[in-house]
N, C-alpha and C positions, 0 to 999 in steps of 0.2 A: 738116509738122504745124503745125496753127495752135493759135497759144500761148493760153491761157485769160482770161478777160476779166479787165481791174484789177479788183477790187472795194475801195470805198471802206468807210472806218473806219462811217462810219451804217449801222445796219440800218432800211431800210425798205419796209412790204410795200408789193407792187406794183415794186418794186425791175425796172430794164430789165437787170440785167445779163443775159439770156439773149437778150435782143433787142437788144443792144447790138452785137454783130456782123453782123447783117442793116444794123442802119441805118450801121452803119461803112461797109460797101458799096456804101449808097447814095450816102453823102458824096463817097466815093471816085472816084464818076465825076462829079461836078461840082468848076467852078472857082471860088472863092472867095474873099473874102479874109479872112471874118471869120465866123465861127462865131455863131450870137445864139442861147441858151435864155430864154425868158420862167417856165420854170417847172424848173428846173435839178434842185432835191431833191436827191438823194445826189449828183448832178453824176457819174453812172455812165457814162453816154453822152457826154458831153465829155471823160470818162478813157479812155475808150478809142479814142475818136477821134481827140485831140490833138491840134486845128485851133492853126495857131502862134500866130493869135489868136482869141479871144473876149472875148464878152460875157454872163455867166451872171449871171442873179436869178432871187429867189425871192420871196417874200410873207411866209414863213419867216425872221424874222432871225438867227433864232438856227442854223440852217444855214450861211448865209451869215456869220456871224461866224466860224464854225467854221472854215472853207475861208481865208475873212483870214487869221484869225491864221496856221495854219499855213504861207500864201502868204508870210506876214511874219515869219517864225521864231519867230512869239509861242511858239506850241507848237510842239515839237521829239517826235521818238519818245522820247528819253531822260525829259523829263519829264511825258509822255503815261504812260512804264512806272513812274514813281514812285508818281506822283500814282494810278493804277488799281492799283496793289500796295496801296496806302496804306488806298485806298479798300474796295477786296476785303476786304482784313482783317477792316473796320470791317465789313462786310456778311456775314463769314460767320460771325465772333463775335457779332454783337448780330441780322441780318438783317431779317425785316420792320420793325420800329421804323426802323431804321439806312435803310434806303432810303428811309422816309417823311420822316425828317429832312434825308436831300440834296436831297429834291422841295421839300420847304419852304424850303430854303434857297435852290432854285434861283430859284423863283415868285420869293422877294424881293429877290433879287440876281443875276440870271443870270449862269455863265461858262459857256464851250465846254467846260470839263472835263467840268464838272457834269454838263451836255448829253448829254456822248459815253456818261458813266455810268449815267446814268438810261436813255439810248437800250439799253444793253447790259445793264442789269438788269429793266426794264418786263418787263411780258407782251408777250409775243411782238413784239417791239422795236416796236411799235404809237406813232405819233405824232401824239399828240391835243392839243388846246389846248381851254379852256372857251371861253365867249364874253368872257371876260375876260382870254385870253391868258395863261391859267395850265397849267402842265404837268396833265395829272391822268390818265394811265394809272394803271392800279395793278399794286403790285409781282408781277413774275414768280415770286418763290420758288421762284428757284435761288439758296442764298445760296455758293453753291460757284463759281458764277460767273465770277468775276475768277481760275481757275487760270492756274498759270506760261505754259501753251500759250497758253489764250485770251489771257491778255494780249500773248505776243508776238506773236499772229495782229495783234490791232488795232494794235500800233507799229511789225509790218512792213509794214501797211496806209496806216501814214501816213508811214513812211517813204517808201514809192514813189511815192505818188500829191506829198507833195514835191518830189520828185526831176522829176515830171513838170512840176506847177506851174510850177518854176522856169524851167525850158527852154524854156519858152512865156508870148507875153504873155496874160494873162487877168485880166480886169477882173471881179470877183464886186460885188454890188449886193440892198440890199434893193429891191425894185422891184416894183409892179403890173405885169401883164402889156401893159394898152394905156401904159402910160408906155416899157417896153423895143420893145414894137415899133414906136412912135413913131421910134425912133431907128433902127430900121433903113435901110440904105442899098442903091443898087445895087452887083453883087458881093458880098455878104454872102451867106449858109444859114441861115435860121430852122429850130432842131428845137422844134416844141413836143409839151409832152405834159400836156396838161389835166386836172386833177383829172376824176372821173368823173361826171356829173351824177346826183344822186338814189343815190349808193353812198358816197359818203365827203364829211361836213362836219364843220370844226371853224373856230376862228379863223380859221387860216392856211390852209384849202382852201375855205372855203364854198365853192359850186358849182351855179349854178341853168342852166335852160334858156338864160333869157337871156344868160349869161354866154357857153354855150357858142355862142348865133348872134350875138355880138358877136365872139367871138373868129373867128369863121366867117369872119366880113362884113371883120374889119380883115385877116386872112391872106390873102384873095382880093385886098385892095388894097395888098398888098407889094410896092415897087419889083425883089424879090430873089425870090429860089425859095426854098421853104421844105419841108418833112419832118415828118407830122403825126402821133403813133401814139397808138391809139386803143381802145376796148374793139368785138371785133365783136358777141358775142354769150353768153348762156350757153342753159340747161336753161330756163327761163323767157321768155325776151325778148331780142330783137335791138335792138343799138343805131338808134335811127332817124334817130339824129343826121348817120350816114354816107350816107344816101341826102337827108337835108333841104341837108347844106352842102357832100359831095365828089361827089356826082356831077352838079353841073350843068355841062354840057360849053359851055353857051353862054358861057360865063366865060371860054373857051380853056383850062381848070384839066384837064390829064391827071391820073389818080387811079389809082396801080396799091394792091394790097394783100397783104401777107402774112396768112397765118392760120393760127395754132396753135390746132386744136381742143382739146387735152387743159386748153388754160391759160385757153380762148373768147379772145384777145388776139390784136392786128388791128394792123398797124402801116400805115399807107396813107402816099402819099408824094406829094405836089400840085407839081406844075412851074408857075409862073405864068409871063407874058409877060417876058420877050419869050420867044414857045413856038415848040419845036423840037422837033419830030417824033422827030428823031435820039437827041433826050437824053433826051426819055420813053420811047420805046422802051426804050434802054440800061439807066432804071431801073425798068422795068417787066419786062425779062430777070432782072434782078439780085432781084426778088423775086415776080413769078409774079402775074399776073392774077386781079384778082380772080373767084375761080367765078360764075358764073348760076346 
């Protein structure tokens, strides 16, 4: 029986933990020596894969501050259940005013607590920035929120993913995506996972055309083999992104794809040079061709 995926302490939609086992898979048959995400986010996919090393950034810092500290014992589960006890209180005695006061506090002074808080009481754990890099979801109302369970769900959440950190080198980074894959080397595995173009903009995700046949154009010229997952399609329109940048085979770029119709989410998987027949194969068994 296979054990169920880590899930990290951030709620956030689009979240890979249901795909995080397919792309475990694909990892699994390649050699490596370093793991690289350019767009990391709840870092759901590097918990459950648990390359000994990476290299995870985001554009997001206040993500990635989150994951620091916790890597650096800043925050602990013990005072992760304080601090959210404390906070709960405050939120189910006073509530909407009270959540608007920790968002204003957070705008003018960020910490990871704050963060984890606001992430856990927002609507629908939703992660928006202005263009001004200010938090501005609006409150979920649920001021019931922070109960004994839910809180220990999130500090046994950061307790394990902890415990994982630890056992492993990983280097977290606020970072542009063409600065991280800059650095990519040979023997390394690039997973990226792109904001979606024309579906989700804020601060930290803007997202335009060009962005994505930039990211296209530098992933095709990676010394390393990389792992790309992507939107295929809904009720309305098909991504066209996937026939513009993964299937040109003049590249030598193999391109298999998985596809969850109920979710339309498309995880495709690009082997660059130096190309082997044998290894695209392998991970094109391991997630099924894409249909014609």
């Amino acid at each position: 029986m296979s054990l169920p995926p880590l899930v990290p302490p951030l709620k956030c939609p689009g979240i890979k933990t249901k795909l995080a086992g397919e792309i475990n898979r694909l990892a699994e048959v390649q050699e490596f020596d370093r793991w690289i995400e350019p767009f990391c986010g709840s870092c759901v996919v590097a918990l459950n894969v648990q390359p000994k090393r990476a290299l995870l950034t985001d554009s997001n810092l206040h993500i990635i501050r989150l994951y620091q500290e916790i890597q650096g014992g800043t925050i602990t589960p013990a005072r992760a259940k304080e601090f959210l006890v404390e906070e709960g209180d405050k939120l189910r005695t006073q509530g909407e005013p009270y959540y608007y006061a920790v968002r204003d506090r957070f705008n003018a002074q960020p910490t990871s607590l704050d963060f984890l808080f606001l992430n856990r009481s927002c609507f629908n754990g939703v992660m928006r920035f202005n263009r001004h890099g200010k938090f501005n979801v609006p409150y979920g109302h649920k001021p019931e929120r922070f109960a004994q369970a839910y809180v220990t769900k999130i500090t046994n959440q950061i307790r394990r993913i902890g415990e994982v950190i630890s056992a492993c080198d990983w280097t977290f980074a606020a970072a542009d995506f063409r600065q991280t894959l800059a650095s990519a080397q040979p023997g390394d595995l690039v997973y990226a996972d792109p904001p979606y173009a024309g579906r989700h903009v804020d601060y930290f995700n803007s997202w335009s055309e060009a962005d994505e046949t930039e990211l296209g154009n530098l992933m095709k010229e990676l010394p390393c083999r990389f792992i790309l997952s992507t939107w295929h399609s809904n009720e309305f329109r098909t991504n066209a992104m996937i026939d513009r940048h993964w299937n040109d085979r003049s590249r030598s770029c193999s391109v298999c794809f998985l596809v969850r119709p109920e979710k339309s989410e498309t995880t495709s998987a690009g082997y660059l040079l130096p190309y082997k027949s044998e290894t695209s194969r392998a991970g094109s068994k391991a997630v099924g061709e894409r249909p014609q």
